[in-house]
C-alpha positions, 0 to 999 in steps of 0.5 A: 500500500505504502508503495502505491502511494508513495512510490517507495518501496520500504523494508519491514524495518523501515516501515517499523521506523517510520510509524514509529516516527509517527507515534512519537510525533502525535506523542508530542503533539498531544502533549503540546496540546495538554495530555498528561500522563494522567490521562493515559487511563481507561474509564473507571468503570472498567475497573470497577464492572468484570467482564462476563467471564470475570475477569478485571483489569485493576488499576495497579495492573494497568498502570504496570501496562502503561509503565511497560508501555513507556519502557518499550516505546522509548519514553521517559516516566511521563510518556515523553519520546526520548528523542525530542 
């Protein structure tokens, strides 16, 4: 797809780089507009209602997923690209 509307013909590691880039770039853009790290929350009701199979997503375990999160994506504590 990217092919056809580019014209370029990227590897797997350069399209890998390039949304990436993107990522990073709506990252900071977000930030600029006023998200905070506190805003990288799920609503509170699907913390406090299971699912029909029971299972629930505490609010321990999510930040746990969002701290991983920051970690693999390259972002600092508050969710800020290293790069910029």
């Amino acid at each position: 797809m990217i092919h056809l509307v580019t014209g370029r013909r990227l590897s797997k590691e350069e399209l890998q780089k390039t949304a990436s880039r993107i990522a990073d770039m709506t990252r900071i853009f977000n930030l600029r507009e006023g998200l905070k790290p506190e805003h990288d929350r799920l609503p509170q009701r699907l913390h406090l209602e299971p699912l029909p199979s029971g299972q629930q997503l505490s609010e321990h375990e999510l930040q746990y997923m969002i701290d991983e999160y920051y970690r693999l994506r390259g972002l600092d504590q508050n969710g800020v690209p290293s790069a910029f």
